[in-house]
C-alpha positions, 0 to 999 in steps of 0.5 A: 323709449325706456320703461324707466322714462315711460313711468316718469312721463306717469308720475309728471303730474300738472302740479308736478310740472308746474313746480319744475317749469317756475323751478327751471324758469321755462317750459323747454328747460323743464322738459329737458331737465325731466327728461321728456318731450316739450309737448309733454311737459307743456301739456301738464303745466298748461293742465295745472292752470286749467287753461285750454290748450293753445295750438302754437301759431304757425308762420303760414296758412296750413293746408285746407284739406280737400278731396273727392272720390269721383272725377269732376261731375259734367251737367248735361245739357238738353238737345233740342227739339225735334227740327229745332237747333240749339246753339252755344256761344263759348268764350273766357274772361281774365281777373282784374281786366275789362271786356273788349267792349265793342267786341261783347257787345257784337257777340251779344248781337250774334247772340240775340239774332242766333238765340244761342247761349253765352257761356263765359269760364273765368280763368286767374293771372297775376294772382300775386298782384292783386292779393288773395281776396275773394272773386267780387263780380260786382267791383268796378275797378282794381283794387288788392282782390281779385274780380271780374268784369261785371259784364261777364257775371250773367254768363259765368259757366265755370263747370263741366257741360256736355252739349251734345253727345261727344263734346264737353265744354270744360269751364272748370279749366283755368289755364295760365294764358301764357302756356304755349300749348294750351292743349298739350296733354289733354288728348285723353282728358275727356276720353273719346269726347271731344272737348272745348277749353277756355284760353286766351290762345287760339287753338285745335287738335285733331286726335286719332280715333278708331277709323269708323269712329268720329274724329275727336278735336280738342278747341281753345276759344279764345278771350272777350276781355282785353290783354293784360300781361306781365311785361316779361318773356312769357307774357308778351309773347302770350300777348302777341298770340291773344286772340279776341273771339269765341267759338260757335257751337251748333247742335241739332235735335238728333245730337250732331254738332259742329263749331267754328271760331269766332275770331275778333278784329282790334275792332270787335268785328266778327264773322261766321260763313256769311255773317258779318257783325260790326258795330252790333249790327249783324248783316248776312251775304258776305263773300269771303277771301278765300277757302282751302279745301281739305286735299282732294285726292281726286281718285279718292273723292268723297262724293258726299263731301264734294257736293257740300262743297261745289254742289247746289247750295254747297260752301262755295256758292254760299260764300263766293270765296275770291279764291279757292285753293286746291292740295293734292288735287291728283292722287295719282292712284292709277300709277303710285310709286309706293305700288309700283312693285306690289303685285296685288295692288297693280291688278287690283288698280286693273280690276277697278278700271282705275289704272289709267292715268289720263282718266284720273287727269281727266276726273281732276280737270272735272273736279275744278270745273265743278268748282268753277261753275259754283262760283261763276257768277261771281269770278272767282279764281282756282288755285292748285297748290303744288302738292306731293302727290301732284308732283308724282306724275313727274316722278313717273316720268323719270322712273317709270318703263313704258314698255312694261305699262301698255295702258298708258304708254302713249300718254306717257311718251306725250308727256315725257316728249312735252318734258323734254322740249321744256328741258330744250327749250329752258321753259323753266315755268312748265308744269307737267300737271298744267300742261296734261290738264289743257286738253281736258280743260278746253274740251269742258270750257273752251280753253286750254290756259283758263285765266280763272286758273292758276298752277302754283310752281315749288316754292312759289308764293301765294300771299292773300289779305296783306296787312302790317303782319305780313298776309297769309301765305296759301303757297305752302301744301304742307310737305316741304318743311324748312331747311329740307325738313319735313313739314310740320305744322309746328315748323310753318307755325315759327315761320312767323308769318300765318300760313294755311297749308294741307298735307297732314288731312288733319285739321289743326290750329297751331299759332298763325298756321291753320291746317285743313283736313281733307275732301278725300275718303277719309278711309283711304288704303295706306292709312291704316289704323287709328286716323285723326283725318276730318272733312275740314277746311279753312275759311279765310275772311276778308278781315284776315280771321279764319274758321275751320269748317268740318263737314258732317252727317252731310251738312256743314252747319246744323 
């Protein structure tokens, strides 16, 4: 701005400018014809008025100016008693749309016969549809603001809670429930806690952790209100995955704490282990379809983890599963092809007497014995998935020298001799796992070929709890992906059909394909570095609903 211009600002005084704006008939005109800003010149005509300053009105709603300096704040919720177990019931709710009535009303039964808590986050859809009124949990039907069903009103927990050390409900989330991964990009949002995040979209991560550190897992937990969708691409495949249900948070007094999924039939029936809640009626002693065991890598076995499992009081007994399926049963440590040029890990297989394969064979023959003998009252049927590491004794075969192997040259040549006759003879079902597994077996059960055994062949199908949606394929370990690809959960999930497969020893829930971790250690020799490896298994209930079921601390339930 020039000095002349600055001094004729000066000199425009409010009567000065009342003068030019009735001289050149508006403000814009006199502004102009003095040479200064419209502001200006509006200011002192406005002052000669002695009227108050009047902020032009803008064509939208200006910016409400907000901020803090420190993240969202987390309450922390007390542990319980010494000997006592505190229990969470976590679940969200749409605006503008009805709870599944019959299915509150079961999960305020479980509820009450647990004493746990119900806490409910409300999460925005369809904003523009409804206005932008305030939330009114008392209104009963729809109307141009938003609301929510009244039921859920003495629940709400729209905040951050910590209920045990290391897991974070995160109420404060509102995620569109048509995202399709709910979960992308909320590995570090809570650090090393593991976090519980409302969506309508059943979900888990596992992320890596330090490996003495406990895994972290990252849960969605499903909705209690109905489906309500715009009729668009993204909403009606949102629709499709909507999943009725809730998670189970368990905490005992020392601050350890499992959670489950609480997955909900169209008839609101829920279930956890043997608990069944139909009709508000809860009922305990339910056998299950089925549990997938975490991989077993028999050389490897975490002892602890195989007692919670088949021992006296273990999963298997307190839920007689109809069938349980085995992944990566051998480990075939004794001879692994990635060893099989390392010097130092061969002798080191010597030095641990863990070099022989027959006695590795052996061990896994025990481990399903074990597992029969949990569920013998009951006839349940075993399931050995083929496995990649399963299949490494027949990669042995065809690599292997016995000549440079004396402890197990004469199994070897056995073994190749039974392979050979197969090829002769066109048995194209022989399964050299099954067939080095029939003298072990009938020496601990009296038979070689035990109905209550099954060996899965490549490729072969093994469908459980068929419905209108096509059942849940077990015949998938989880390495042999589509088209010769790698497997992945994410390629098994766009199958279409729901699968529980193994393979990743990660647990994880990705559309209809549940992945269980492992009944291994969970520090093995190659998986060096940050690991995301957990005891988890999947629970497959007669209705077709799953749980993931980790054990910890020794336990698998507080």
């Amino acid at each position: 701005m020039r000095k002349s211009d600055f001094r004729s600002h000066q000199t425009l005084t409010p009567e000065r400018a009342r003068e030019e704006v009735e001289t050149h008939g508006s403000i814009r005109a006199a502004a102009r014809a003095w040479g200064c800003p419209y502001d200006t010149m509006r200011k002192r005509f406005h002052a000669a008025d002695l009227e108050p300053e009047v902020e032009p009105e803008l064509p939208f709603d200006p910016p409400v100016l907000d901020g803090r300096v420190k993240a969202i704040a987390t309450r922390e919720a007390p542990l319980p008693a010494p000997g006592e177990v505190r229990r969470y019931i976590l679940t969200c709710a749409q605006n503008n749309t009805l709870v599944h009535e019959a299915l509150w009303k079961n999960l305020r039964e479980m509820a009450r016969v647990y004493d746990a808590a119900i806490m409910v986050s409300r999460f925005t859809y369809d904003v523009s549809s409804y206005g932008k009124g305030s939330v009114k949990p008392g209104k009963e039907k729809a109307s141009d603001e938003l609301w929510y069903d009244p039921a859920v009103a003495p629940f709400v927990a729209d905040e951050r809670v910590q209920l045990a050390p290391g897991l974070v409900w995160c109420g404060e989330m509102n995620i569109l429930p048509t995202a399709v991964r709910p979960l992308s990009g909320l590995e570090s949002y809570t650090g090393r806690q593991s976090a519980i995040v409302p969506h309508a979209k059943l979900a888990m991560d596992s992320v890596a952790s330090g490996k003495h550190e406990a895994t972290k897992f990252n849960y969605t937990t499903g909705t209690a209100t109905l489906r309500n969708y715009i009729a668009k691409k993204a909403g009606l495949k949102a629709e499709f995955h909507h999943s009725y249900g809730a998670l189970l948070v368990e905490v005992d007094s020392e601050g350890s704490w499992w959670v489950r999924q609480l997955c909900a039939d169209s008839d609101g029936t829920i279930h956890d282990l043997d608990v069944r809640v139909q009709d508000g009626r809860l009922t305990t002693g339910h056998s299950v379809e089925a549990v997938t065991w975490g991989d077993v890598h028999t050389a490897l076995l975490d002892h602890v983890a195989a007692e919670l499992a088949w021992g006296p009081g273990g999963l298997a007994q307190a839920l007689s599963p109809k069938f349980q399926f085995f992944h990566d049963l051998v480990d075939f440590r004794a001879r692994n092809h990635h060893d099989s040029k390392n010097p130092h890990a061969r002798f080191q297989r010597y030095v641990e007497a863990a070099d022989v394969v027959q006695d590795e064979i052996k061990r896994a023959a025990s481990v399903l014995n074990m597992a029969r003998e949990a569920v013998l009252s009951t006839g349940g049927k075993l399931v050995v998935v083929d496995s990649n590491h399963d299949n490494a004794l027949e990669r042995w075969l065809r690599e292997a020298d016995y000549r440079l192997d004396p402890p197990n040259a004469i199994f070897f040549l056995e073994a190749q001799l039974a392979r050979y006759r197969a090829i002769l003879h066109r048995w194209h079902r022989f399964h050299v796992l099954e067939w080095a597994m029939q003298e072990p077996l009938r020496v601990m059960t009296g038979s070689s070929r035990p109905d209550w055994l099954r060996f899965l062949r490549q490729d072969e199908s093994f469908v459980i709890c068929h419905d209108l949606n096509g059942g849940i394929e077990c015949g998938m370990h989880g390495h042999l992906g589509p088209n010769g690809l790698r497997g992945a959960p994410t390629a098994f999930a766009r199958m279409g059909r729901k699968s529980n497969t193994g393979h990743t020893h990660a647990a994880g829930i990705v559309d209809g394909c549940w992945t269980a971790g492992l009944l291994g250690k969970l520090d093995m020799d190659y998986n060096r570095g940050p690991s995301n490896w957990s005891h988890s298994h999947i629970v497959t209930h007669s209705n077709g609903k799953r749980q993931i079921v980790t054990f910890w601390k020794g336990k698998y339930r507080a």
